[in-house]
C-alpha positions in Angstrom: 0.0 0.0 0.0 1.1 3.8 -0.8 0.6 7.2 0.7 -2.1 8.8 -1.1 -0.7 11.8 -1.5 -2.9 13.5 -4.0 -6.3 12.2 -2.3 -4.7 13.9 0.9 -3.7 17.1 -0.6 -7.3 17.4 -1.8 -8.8 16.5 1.8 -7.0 18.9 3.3 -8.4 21.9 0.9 -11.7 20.6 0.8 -11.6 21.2 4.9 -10.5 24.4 3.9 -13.1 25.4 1.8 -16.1 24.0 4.3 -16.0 27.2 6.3 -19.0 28.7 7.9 -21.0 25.9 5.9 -21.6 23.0 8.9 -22.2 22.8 12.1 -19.2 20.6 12.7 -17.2 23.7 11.3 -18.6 25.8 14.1 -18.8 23.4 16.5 -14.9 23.1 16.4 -14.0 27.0 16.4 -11.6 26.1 19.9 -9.8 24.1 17.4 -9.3 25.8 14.0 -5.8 27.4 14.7 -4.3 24.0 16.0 -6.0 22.3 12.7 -4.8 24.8 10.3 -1.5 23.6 11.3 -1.9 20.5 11.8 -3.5 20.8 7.7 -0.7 22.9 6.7 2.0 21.1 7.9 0.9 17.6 6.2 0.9 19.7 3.0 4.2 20.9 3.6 5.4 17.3 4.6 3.6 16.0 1.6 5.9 18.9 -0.9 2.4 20.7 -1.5 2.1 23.6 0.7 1.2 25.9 -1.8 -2.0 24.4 -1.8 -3.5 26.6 0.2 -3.2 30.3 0.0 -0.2 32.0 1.7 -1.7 35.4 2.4 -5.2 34.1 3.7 -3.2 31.9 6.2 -1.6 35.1 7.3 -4.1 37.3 7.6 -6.2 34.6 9.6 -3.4 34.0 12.0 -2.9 37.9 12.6 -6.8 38.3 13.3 -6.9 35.6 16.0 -4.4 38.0 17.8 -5.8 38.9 21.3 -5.0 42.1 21.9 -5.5 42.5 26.0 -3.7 39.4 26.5 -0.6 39.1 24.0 -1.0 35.3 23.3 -3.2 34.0 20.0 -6.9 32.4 20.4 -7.7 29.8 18.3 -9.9 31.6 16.0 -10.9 35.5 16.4 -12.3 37.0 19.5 -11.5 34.0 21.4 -9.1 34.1 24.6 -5.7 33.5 24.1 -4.1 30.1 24.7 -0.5 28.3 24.8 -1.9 25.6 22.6 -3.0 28.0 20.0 -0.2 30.3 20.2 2.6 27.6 19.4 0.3 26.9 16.5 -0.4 30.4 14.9 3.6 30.9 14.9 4.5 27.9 13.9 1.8 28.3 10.7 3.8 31.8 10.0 7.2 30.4 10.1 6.0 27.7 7.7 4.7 30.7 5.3 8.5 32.2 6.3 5.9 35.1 7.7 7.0 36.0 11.2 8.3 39.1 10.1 4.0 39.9 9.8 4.0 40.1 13.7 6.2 42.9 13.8 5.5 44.6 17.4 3.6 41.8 18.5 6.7 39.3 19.3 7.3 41.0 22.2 4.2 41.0 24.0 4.1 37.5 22.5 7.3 36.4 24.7 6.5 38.5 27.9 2.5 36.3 27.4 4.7 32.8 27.2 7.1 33.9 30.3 4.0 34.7 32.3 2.4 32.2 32.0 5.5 29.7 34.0 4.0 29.6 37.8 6.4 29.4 40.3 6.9 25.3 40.6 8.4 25.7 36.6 5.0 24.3 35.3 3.5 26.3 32.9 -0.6 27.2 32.5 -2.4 26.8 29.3 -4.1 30.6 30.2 -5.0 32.9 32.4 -7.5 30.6 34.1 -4.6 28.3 35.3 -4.9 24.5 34.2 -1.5 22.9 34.0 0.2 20.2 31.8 3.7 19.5 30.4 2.0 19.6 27.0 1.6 23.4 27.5 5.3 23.7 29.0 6.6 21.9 26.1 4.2 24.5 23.8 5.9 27.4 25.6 9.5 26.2 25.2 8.9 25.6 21.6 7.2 29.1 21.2 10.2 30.8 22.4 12.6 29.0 20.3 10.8 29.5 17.2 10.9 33.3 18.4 14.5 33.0 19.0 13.9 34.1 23.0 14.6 31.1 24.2 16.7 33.1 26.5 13.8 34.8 28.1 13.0 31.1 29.8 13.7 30.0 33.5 15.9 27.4 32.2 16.7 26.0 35.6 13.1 26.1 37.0 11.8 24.4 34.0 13.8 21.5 34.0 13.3 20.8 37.6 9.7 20.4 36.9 10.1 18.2 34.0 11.5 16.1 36.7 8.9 15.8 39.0 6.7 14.5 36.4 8.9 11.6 35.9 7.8 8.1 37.4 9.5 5.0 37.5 8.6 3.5 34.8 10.7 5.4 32.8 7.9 7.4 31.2 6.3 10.8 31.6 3.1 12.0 32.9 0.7 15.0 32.1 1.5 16.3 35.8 3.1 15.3 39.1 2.5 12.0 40.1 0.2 11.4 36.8 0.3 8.0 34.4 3.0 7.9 32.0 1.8 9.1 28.6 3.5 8.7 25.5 2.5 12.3 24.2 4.6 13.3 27.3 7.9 11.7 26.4 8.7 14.4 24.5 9.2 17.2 26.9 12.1 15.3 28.5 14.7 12.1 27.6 16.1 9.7 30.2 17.8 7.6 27.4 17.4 3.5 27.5 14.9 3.9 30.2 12.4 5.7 28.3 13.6 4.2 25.1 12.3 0.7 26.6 8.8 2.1 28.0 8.4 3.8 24.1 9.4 0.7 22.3 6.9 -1.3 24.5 4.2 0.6 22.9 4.4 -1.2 19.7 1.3 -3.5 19.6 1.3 -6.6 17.8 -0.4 -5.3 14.7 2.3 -3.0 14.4 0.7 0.9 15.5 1.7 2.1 18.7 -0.7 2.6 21.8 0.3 6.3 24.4 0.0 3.9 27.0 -0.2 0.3 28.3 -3.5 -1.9 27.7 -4.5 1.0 25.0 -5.5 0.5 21.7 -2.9 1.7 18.9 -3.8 4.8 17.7 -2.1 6.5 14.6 -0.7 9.8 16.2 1.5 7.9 18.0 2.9 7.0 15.7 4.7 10.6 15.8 4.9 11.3 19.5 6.5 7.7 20.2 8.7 8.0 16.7 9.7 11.6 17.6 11.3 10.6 21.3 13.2 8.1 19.8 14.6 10.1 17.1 15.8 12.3 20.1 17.2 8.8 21.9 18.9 7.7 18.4 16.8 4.7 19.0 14.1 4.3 16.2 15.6 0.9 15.4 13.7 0.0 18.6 10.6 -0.2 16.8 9.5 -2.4 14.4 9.3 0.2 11.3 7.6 -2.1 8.4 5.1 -2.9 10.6 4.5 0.4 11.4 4.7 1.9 8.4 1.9 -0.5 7.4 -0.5 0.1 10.3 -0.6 4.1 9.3 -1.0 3.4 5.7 -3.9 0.7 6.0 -5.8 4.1 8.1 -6.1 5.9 5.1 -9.4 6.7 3.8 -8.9 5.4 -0.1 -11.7 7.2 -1.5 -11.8 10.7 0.2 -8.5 11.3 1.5 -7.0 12.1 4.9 -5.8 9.4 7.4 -8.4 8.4 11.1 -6.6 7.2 14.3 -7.2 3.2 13.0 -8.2 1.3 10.0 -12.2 1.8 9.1 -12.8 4.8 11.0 -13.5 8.4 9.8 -10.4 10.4 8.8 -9.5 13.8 10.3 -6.7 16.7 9.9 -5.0 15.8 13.6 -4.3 12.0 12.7 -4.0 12.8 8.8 -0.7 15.3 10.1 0.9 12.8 12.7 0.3 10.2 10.4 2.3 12.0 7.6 4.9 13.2 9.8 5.2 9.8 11.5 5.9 8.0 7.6 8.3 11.4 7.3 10.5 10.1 10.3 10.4 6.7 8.8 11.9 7.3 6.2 8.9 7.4 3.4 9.9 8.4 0.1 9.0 11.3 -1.3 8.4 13.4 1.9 10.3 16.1 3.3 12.2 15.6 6.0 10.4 16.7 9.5 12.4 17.7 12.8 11.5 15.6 15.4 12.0 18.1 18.5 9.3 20.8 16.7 7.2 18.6 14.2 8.5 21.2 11.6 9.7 20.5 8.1 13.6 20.1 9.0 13.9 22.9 6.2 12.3 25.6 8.1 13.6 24.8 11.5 17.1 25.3 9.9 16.0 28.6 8.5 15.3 29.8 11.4 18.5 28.8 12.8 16.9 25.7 15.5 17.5 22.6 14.1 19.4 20.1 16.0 20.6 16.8 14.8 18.1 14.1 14.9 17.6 10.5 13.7 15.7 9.3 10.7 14.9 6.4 8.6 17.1 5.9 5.8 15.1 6.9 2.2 
């Protein structure tokens, strides 16, 4: 089986082009900036990122801006968020349009810094939920801002730490289940290697925790840790690499979370990148640490070596 790539290309625009037409289009507002990246960046994987319009993009990212609080919402008059700010810059540095936030990168920075409580964690917004997803969205924000010297270095790291259990894994908070989505935020080599490798289901796709059904975005948080561990080999890659292809959607395009179930944007871009780290021909290569092509995180001067598949 191959990657569809045209059937996917076409998904992705037809999502596009749905706006203000469904319920379901409303109905996921709290989403939209997180799945115009996630849409974007498959395209950009998939060498077809002009497929969508490059000043649009921009203009929608600029007029989710909230003004009183510094951050981005995820669609216009909506608060600002971590989640959706890590998004909205990381669709302008794909569009190599940060320059179009001109003033705002400052107030950007000073909303991620404020947003670390006193422990290290970091809060999704103002209304104070924490996770390590939203510490690892902050750390990412600054480095795509190049201000990753305006982070608590020190502090941070120390709560990354108290999130760590004995399993070797990571969990959402302290003293939480391991979770593979969190392995990314921090590496404790063979130890964590083992927990991610031990993931792999028998039918090849990879579960985020033990007694879990595979699901195919895990295929790119698991693959993505151990392209930081130099330790993809752990895996069983055909197997993989099989398990996202058979959850493509043959007729209309995009990619679901298992075979036979409805395809969507989040598992259609995890599922791309996932192939990307595997090695998949065709596809551009796709930094592990940022889930960015590898191209753009080297034009902005971020990149780090990493481990992929051979092509």
């Amino acid at each position: 089986m191959t990657l569809l790539v045209d059937r996917h290309v076409q998904f992705i625009k037809k999502l596009e082009q749905k706006r203000d037409s469904s319920l379901a289009y409303h109905m996921t507002t709290h989403l939209r900036m997180n799945g115009v990246y996630w849409g974007l960046c498959a395209l950009e994987i998939m060498q077809a990122g002009d497929a969508l319009d490059r000043d649009a993009l921009v203009d929608f990212v600029l007029s989710c801006y909230d003004e009183a609080a510094g951050g981005f919402g995820s669609y216009p008059a909506h608060d600002a968020h971590i989640l959706s700010t890590l998004s909205a810059i990381q669709i302008l540095a794909l569009k190599d349009a940060l320059p179009a936030l001109g003033d705002r990168r400052a107030r950007i920075v000073q909303f991620v810094r404020q947003l670390q409580r006193p422990d290290g964690s970091f809060q999704g917004d103002r209304w104070g939920e924490t996770d390590t997803r939203f510490l690892y969205c902050a750390v990412s924000a600054l480095a795509h801002l190049g201000a990753l010297d305006e982070l608590d270095h020190e502090k941070t790291i120390r709560w990354i730490m108290r999130c760590a259990n004995m399993d070797g894994g990571f969990g959402l908070t302290e003293g939480a289940e391991s979770h593979a989505a969190q392995a990314l935020d921090r590496i404790d080599q063979d130890l964590l290697a083992w927990w991610l490798a031990e993931r792999q289901v028998p039918g090849g796709g990879l579960n985020g925790r033990p007694q879990k059904l595979e699901d195919v975005c895990y295929s790119w948080w698991v693959l993505a840790s151990l392209s930081l561990l130099q330790r993809l080999h752990w895996i069983d890659a055909d197997k993989l690499r099989a398990f996202i292809l058979s959850a493509q959607d043959a007729e209309g395009g995009g990619i679901a979370d298992r075979p036979d179930n409805v395809a969507d944007v989040f598992h259609t871009q995890f599922g791309v990148a996932g192939l990307a780290l595997l090695g998949y021909p065709g596809l551009a290569r796709v930094d592990p640490t940022y889930c960015m092509p590898s191209a753009v995180t080297r034009r902005l001067g971020i990149d780090r070596p990493f481990q992929d598949m051979h092509r």
